[in-house]
DRENPA-3360 file (N, C-alpha, C; in nm, 2 decimals, always signed):
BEGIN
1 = XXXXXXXX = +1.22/-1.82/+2.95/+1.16/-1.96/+2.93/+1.24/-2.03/+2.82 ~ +1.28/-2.12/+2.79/+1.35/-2.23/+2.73/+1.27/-2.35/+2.75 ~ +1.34/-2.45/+2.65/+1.27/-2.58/+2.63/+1.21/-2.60/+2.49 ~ +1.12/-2.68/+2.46/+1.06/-2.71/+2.34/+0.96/-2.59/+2.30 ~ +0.90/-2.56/+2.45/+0.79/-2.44/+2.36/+0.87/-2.34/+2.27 ~ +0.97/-2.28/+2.37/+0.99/-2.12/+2.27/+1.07/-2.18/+2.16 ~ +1.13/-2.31/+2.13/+1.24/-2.35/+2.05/+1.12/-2.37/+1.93 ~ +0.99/-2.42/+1.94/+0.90/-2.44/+1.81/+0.77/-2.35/+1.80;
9 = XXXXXXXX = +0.78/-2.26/+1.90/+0.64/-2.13/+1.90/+0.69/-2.02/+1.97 ~ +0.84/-2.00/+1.95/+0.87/-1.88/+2.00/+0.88/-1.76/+1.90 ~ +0.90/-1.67/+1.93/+0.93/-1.58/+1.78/+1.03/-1.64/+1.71 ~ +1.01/-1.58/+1.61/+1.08/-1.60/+1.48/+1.17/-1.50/+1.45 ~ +1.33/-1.49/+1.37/+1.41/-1.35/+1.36/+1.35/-1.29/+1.24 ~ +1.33/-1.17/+1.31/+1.30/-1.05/+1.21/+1.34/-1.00/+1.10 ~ +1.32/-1.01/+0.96/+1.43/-0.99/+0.87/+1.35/-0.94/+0.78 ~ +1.23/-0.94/+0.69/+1.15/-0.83/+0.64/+1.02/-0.79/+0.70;
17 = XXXXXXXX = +1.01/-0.68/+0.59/+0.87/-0.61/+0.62/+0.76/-0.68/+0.71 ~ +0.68/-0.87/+0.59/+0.66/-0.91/+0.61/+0.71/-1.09/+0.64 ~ +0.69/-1.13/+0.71/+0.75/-1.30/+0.72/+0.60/-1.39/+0.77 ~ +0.63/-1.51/+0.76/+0.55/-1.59/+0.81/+0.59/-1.65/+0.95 ~ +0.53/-1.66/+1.08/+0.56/-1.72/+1.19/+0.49/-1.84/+1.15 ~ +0.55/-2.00/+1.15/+0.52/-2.09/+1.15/+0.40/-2.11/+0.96 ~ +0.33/-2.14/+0.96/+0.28/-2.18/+0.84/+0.14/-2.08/+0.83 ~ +0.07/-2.01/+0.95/-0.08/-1.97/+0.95/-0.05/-1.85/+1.04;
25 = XXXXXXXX = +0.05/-1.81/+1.05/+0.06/-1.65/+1.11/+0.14/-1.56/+1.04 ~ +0.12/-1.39/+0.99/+0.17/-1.35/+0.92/+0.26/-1.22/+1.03 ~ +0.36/-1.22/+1.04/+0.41/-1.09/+1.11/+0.47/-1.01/+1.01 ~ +0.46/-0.87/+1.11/+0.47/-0.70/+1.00/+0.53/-0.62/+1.08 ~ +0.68/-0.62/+1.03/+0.74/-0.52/+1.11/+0.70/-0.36/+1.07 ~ +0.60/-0.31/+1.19/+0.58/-0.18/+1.13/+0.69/-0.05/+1.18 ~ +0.70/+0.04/+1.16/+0.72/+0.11/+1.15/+0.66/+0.27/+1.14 ~ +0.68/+0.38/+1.19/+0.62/+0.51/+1.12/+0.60/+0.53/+1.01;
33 = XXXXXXXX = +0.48/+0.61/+0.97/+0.52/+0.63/+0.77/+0.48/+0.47/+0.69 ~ +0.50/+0.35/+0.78/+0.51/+0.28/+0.67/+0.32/+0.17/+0.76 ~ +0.21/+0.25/+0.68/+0.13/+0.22/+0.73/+0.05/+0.09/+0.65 ~ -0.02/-0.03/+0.69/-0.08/-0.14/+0.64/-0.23/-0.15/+0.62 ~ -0.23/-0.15/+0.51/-0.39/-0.23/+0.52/-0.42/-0.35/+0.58 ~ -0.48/-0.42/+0.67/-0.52/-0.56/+0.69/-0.68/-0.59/+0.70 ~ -0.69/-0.71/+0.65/-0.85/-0.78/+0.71/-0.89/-0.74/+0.83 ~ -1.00/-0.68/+0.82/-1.11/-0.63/+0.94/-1.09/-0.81/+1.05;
41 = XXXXXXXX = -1.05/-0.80/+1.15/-1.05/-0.88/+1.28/-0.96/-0.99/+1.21 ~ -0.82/-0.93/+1.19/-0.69/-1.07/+1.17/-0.57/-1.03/+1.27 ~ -0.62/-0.91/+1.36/-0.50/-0.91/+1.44/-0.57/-0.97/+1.56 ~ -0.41/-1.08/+1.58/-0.44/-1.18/+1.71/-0.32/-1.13/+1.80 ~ -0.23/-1.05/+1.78/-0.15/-0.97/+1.86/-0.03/-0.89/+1.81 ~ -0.01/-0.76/+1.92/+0.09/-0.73/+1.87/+0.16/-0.68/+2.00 ~ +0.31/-0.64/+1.93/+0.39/-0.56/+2.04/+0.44/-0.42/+1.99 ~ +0.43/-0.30/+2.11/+0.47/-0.21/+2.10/+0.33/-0.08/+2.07;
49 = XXXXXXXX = +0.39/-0.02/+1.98/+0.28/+0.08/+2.00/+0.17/+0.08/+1.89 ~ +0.08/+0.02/+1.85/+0.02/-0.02/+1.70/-0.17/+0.05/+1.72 ~ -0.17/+0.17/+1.64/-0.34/+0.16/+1.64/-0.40/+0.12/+1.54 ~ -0.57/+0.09/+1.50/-0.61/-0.01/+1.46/-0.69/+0.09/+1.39 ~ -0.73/+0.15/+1.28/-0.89/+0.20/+1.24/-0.97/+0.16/+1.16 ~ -1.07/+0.09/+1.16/-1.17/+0.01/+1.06/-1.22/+0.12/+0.97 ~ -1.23/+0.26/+0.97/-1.30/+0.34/+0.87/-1.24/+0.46/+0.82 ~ -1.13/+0.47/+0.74/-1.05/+0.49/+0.72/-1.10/+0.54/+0.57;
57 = XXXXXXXX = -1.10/+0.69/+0.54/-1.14/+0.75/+0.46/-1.12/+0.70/+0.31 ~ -0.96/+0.67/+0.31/-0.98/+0.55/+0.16/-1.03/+0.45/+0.16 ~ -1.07/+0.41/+0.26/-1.16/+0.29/+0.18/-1.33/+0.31/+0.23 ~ -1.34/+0.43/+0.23/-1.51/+0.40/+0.23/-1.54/+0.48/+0.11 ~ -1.47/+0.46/+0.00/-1.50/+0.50/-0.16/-1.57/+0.33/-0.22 ~ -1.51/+0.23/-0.13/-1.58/+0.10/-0.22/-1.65/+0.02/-0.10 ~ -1.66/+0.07/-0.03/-1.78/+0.01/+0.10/-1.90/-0.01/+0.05 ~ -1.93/+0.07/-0.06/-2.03/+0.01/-0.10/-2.05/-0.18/-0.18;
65 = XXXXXXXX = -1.93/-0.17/-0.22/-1.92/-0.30/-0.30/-1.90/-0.41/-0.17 ~ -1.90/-0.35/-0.07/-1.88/-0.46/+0.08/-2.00/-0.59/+0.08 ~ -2.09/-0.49/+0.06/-2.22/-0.52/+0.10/-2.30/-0.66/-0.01 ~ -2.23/-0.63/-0.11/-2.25/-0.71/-0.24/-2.14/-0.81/-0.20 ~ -2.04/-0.85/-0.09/-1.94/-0.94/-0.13/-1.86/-0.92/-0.19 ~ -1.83/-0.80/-0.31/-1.76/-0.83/-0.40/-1.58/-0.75/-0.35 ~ -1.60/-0.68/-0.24/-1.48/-0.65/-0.18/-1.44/-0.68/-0.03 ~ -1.35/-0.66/+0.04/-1.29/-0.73/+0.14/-1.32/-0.60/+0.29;
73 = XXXXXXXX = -1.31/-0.62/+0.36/-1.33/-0.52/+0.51/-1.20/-0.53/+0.51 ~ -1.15/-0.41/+0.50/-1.04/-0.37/+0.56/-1.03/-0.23/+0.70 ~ -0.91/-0.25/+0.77/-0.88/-0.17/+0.88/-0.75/-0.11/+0.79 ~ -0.68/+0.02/+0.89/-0.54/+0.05/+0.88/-0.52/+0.00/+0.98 ~ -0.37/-0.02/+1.01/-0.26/-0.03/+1.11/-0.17/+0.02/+1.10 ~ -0.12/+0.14/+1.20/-0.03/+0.23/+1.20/+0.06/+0.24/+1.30 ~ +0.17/+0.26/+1.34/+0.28/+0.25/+1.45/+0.39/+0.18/+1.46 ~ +0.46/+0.17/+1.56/+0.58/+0.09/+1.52/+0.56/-0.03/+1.63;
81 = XXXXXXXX = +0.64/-0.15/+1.60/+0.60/-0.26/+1.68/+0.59/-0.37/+1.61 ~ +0.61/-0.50/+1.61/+0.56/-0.63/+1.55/+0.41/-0.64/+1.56 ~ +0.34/-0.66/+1.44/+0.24/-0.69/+1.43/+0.17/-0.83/+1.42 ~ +0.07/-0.92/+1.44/+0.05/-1.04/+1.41/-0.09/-1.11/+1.36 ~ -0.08/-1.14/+1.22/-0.19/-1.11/+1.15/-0.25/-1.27/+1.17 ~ -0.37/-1.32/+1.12/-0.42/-1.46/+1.09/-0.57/-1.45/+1.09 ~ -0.59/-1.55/+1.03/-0.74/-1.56/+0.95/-0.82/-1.70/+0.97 ~ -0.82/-1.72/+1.07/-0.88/-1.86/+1.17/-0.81/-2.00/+1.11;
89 = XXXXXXXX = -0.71/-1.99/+1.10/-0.58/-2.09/+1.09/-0.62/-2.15/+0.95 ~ -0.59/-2.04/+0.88/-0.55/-2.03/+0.73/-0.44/-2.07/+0.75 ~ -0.40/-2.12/+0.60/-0.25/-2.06/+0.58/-0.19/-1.96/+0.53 ~ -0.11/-1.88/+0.53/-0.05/-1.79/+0.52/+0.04/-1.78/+0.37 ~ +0.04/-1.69/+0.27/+0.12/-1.65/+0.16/+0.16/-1.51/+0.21 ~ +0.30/-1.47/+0.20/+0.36/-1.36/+0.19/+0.43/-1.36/+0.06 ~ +0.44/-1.25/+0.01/+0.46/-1.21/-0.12/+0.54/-1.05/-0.12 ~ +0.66/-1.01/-0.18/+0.69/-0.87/-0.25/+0.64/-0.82/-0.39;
97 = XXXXXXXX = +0.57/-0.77/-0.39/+0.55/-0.72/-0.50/+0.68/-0.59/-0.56 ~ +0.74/-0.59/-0.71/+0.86/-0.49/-0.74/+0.81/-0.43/-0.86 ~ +0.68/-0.40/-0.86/+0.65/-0.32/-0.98/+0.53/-0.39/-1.07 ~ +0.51/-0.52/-0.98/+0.45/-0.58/-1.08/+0.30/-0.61/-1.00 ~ +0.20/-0.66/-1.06/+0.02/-0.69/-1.00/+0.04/-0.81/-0.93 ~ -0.10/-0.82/-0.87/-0.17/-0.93/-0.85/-0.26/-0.88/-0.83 ~ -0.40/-1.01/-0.88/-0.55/-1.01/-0.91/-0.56/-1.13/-0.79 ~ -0.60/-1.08/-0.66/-0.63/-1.15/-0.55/-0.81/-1.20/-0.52;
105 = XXXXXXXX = -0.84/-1.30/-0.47/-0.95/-1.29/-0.45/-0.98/-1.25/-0.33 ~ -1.10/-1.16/-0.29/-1.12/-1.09/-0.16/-1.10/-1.16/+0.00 ~ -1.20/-1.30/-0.05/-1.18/-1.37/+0.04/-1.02/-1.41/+0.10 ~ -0.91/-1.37/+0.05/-0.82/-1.49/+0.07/-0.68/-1.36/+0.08 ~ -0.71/-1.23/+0.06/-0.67/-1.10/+0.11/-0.65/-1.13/+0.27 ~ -0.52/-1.07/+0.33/-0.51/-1.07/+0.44/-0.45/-0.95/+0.52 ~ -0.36/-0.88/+0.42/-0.30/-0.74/+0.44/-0.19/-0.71/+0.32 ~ -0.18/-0.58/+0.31/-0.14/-0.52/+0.26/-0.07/-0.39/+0.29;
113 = XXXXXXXX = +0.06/-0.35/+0.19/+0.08/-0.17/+0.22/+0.01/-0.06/+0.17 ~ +0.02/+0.00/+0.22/-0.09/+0.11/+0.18/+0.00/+0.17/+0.05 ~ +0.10/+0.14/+0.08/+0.17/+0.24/-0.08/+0.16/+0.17/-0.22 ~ +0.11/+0.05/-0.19/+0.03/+0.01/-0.32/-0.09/+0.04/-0.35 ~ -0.09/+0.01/-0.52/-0.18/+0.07/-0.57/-0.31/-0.02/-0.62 ~ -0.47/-0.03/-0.55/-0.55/-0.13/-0.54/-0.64/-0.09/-0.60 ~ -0.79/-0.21/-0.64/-0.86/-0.14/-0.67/-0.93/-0.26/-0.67 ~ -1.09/-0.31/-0.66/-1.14/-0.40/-0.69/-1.21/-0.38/-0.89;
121 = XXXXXXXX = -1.15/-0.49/-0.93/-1.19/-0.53/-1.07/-1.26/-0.68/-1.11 ~ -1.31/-0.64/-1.17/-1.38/-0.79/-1.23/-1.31/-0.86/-1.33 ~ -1.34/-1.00/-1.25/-1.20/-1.09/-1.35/-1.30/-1.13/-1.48 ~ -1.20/-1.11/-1.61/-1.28/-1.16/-1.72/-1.32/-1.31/-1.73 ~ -1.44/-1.31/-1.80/-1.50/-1.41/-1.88/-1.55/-1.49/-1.75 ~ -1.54/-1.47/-1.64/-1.66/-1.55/-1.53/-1.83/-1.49/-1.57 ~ -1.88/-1.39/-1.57/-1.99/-1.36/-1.63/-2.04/-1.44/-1.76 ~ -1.99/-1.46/-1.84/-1.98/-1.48/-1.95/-2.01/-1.66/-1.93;
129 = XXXXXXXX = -1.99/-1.74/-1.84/-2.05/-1.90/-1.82/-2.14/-1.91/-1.74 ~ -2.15/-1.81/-1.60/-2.18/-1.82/-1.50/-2.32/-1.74/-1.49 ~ -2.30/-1.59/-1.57/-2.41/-1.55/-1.57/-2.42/-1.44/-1.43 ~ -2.32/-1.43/-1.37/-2.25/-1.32/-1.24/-2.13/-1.31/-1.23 ~ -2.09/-1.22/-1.22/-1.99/-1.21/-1.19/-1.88/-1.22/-1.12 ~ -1.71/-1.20/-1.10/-1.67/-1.27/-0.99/-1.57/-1.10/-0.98 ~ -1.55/-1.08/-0.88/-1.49/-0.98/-0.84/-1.30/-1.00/-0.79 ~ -1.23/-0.95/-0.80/-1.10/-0.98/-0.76/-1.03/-0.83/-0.72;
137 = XXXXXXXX = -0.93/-0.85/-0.59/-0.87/-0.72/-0.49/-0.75/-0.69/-0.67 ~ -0.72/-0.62/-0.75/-0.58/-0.58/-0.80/-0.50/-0.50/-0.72 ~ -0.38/-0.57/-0.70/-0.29/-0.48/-0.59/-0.16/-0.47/-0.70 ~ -0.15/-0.36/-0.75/+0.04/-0.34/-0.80/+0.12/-0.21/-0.76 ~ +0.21/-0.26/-0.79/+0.37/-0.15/-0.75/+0.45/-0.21/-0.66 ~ +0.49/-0.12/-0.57/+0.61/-0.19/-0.48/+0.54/-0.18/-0.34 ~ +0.62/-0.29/-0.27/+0.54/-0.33/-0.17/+0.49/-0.52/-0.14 ~ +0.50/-0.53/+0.00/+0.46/-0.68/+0.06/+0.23/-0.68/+0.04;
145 = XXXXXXXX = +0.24/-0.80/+0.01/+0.09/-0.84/+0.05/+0.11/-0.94/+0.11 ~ -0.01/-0.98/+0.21/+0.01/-1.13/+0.25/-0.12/-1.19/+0.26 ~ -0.16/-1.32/+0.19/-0.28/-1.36/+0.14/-0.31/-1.50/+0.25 ~ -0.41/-1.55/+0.26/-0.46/-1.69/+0.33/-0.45/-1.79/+0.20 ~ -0.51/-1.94/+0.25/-0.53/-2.02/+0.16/-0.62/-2.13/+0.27 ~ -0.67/-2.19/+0.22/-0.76/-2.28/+0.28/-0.67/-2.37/+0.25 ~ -0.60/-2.45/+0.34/-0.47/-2.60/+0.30/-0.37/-2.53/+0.25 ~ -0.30/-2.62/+0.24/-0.13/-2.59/+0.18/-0.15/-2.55/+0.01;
153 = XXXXXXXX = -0.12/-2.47/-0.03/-0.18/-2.38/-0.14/-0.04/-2.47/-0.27 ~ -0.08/-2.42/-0.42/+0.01/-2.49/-0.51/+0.03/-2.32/-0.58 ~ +0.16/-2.32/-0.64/+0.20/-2.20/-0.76/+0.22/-2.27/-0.87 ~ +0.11/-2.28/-1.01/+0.14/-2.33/-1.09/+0.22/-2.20/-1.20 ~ +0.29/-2.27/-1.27/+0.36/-2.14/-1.33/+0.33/-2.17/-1.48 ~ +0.22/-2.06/-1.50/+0.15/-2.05/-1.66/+0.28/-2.02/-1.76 ~ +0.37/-2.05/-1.74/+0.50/-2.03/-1.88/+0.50/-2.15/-1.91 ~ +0.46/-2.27/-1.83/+0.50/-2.40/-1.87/+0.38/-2.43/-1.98;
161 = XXXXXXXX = +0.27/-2.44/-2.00/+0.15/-2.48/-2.02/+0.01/-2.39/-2.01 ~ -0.06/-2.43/-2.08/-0.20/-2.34/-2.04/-0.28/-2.39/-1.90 ~ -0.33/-2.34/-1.83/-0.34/-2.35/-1.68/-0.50/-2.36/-1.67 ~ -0.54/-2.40/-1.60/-0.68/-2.42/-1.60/-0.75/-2.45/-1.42 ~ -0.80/-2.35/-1.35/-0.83/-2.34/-1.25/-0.99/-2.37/-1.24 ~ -1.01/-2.45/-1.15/-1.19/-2.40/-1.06/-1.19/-2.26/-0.98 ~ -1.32/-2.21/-1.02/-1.28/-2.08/-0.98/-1.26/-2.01/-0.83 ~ -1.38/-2.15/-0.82/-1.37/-2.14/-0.66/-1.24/-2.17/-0.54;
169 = XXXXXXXX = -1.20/-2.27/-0.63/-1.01/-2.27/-0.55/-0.90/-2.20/-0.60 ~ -0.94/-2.07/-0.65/-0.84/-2.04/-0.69/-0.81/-1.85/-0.60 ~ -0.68/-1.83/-0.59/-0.68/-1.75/-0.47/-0.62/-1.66/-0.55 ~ -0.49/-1.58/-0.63/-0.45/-1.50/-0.68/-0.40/-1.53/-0.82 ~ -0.37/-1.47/-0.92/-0.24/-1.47/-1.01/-0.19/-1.36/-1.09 ~ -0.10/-1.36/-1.14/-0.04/-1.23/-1.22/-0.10/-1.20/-1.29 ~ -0.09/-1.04/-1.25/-0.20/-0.93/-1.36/-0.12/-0.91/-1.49 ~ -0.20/-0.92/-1.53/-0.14/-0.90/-1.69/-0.15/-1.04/-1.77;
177 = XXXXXXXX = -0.24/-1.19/-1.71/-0.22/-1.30/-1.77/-0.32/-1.31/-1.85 ~ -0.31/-1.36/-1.99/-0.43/-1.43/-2.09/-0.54/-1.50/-1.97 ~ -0.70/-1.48/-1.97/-0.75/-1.53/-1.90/-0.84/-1.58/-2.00 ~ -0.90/-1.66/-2.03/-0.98/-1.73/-2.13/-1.11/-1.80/-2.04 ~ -1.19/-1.82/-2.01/-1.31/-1.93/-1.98/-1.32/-2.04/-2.07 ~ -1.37/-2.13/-1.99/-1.36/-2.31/-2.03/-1.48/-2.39/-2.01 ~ -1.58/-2.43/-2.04/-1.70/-2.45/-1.98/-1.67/-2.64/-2.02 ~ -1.72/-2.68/-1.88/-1.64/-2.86/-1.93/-1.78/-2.91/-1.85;
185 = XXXXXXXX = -1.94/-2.91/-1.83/-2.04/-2.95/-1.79/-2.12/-2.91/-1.82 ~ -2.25/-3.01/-1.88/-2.39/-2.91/-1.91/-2.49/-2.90/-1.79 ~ -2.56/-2.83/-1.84/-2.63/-2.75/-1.70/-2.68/-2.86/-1.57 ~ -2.71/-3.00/-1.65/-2.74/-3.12/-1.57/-2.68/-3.10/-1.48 ~ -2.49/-3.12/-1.51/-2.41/-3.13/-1.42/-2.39/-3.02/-1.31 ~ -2.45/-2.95/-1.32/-2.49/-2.83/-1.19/-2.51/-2.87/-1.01 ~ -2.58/-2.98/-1.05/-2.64/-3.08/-0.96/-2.57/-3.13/-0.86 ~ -2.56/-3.06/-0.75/-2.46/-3.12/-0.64/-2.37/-2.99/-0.57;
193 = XXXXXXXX = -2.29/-2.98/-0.60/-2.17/-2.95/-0.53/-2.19/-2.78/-0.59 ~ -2.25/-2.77/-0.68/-2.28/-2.59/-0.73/-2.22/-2.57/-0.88 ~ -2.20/-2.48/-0.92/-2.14/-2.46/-1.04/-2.00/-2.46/-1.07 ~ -1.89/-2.45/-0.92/-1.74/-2.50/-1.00/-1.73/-2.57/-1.11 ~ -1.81/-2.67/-1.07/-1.74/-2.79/-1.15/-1.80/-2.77/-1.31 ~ -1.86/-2.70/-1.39/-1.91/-2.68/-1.48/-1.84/-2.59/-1.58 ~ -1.74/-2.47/-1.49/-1.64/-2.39/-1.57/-1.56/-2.35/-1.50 ~ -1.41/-2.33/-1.57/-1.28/-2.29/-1.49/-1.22/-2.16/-1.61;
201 = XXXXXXXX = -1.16/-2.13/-1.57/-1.08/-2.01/-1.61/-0.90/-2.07/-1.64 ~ -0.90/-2.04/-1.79/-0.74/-2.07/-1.86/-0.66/-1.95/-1.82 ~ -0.56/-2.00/-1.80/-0.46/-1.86/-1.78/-0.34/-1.90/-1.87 ~ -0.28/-1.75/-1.97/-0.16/-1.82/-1.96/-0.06/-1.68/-2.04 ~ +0.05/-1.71/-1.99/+0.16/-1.60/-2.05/+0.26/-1.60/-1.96 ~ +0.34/-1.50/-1.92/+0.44/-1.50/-1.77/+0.36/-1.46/-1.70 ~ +0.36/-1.51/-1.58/+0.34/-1.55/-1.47/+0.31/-1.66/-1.39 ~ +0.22/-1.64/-1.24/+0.18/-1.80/-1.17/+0.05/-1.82/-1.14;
209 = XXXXXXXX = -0.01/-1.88/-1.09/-0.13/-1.90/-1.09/-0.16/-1.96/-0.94 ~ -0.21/-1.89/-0.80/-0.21/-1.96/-0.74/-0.30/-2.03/-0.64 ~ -0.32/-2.14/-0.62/-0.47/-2.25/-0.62/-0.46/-2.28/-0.48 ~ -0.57/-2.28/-0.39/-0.62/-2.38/-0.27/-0.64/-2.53/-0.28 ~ -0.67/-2.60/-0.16/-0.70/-2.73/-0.17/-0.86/-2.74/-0.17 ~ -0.89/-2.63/-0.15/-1.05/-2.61/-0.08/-1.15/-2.50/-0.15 ~ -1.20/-2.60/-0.23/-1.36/-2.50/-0.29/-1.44/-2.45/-0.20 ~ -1.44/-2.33/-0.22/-1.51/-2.24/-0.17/-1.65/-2.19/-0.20;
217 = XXXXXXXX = -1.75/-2.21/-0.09/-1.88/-2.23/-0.11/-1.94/-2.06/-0.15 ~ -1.81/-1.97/-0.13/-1.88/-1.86/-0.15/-2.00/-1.79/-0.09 ~ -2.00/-1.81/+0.06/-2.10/-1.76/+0.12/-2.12/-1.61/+0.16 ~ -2.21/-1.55/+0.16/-2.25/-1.41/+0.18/-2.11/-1.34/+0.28 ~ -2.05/-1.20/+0.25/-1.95/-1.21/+0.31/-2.02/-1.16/+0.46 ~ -1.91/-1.19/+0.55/-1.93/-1.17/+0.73/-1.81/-1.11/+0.75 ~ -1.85/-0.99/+0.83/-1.76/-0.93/+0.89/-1.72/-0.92/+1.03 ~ -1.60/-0.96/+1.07/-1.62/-0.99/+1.25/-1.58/-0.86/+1.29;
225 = X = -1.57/-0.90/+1.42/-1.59/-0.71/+1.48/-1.43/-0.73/+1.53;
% end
């Protein structure tokens, strides 16, 4: 087949682990040995020989925290073949990690290597305005992640300036950054749209910071089958 379709929706050349097809699809060249975490119902296709297991002995140590929202449904994917991940036409961040973190938010998790090292943690000083807490995936070492975003996402880079996010649009940043809380509304201002808008989270030292276009209402999490 030739023409416009396969020249603007045909595959893409293969060249790492992970790549992006177009702007909202994540492909994963698997391999034996080199096995993936991904979001519970983000594979929309694959080729070759790929199985799928949603319960998967490492991760039913924090299943419990499923249930509270405060972590992500994950499956493995094991075998060799192109994989093709998406998250109801997100957009798509791929990322190498070389030794170094990220503090992801669950929601916005899309897959991962298993040979990183994860854990869910609580990001400081959100209890501390809010009065609950907010939970975040830590993934470090070596190894690809590949995250969503609600709209075309920004990397602010906390070396320039002190950084100041809503917490609700805010998707990942480097572990290891100054996090401080900022409260900028009194409780009046609650009124409407929820409590984003009343406190944000300062970041700052080396690293990036990276933000959605789209507040997130934070609803109870759902798991598709």
């Amino acid at each position: 087949m030739h023409g416009t379709l396969m020249d603007h929706f045909g595959q893409t050349q293969i060249m790492d682990r992970m790549s992006r097809h177009g702007s909202k699809i994540a492909k994963v060249v698997m391999q034996p040995g080199q096995d993936l975490f991904a979001r519970v119902g983000s594979m929309i296709a694959y080729e070759g020989l790929i199985d799928f297991n949603p319960q998967p002995p490492q991760l039913r140590r924090i299943a419990s925290s499923w249930a509270t929202g405060e972590g992500v449904p994950l499956m493995t994917a094991v075998g060799q073949g192109l994989l093709y991940l998406a998250d109801y036409g997100k957009e798509v961040i791929v990322t190498q990690l070389a030794g170094e973190g990220l503090s992801v938010n669950g929601k916005n998790i899309l897959a991962f290597d298993t040979t990183l090292q994860w854990g869910i943690e609580r990001v400081r000083g959100v209890n501390m305005l809010s009065g609950m807490g907010m939970f975040n995936v830590a993934i470090r070492g070596h190894g690809w992640v590949a995250m969503t975003a609600k709209g075309t996402p920004i990397v602010l880079d906390t070396r320039e300036a002190p950084t100041f996010v809503d917490t609700d649009a805010l998707v990942a940043y480097t572990d290891g950054l100054q996090v401080q809380p900022r409260r900028t509304a009194r409780l009046g201002g609650l009124i409407g749209r929820g409590s984003g808008e009343a406190f944000q989270l300062g970041f700052s030292g080396q690293g990036f910071v990276v933000v959605q276009p789209s507040e997130d209402e934070r609803p109870n999490l759902s798991v598709r089958g």
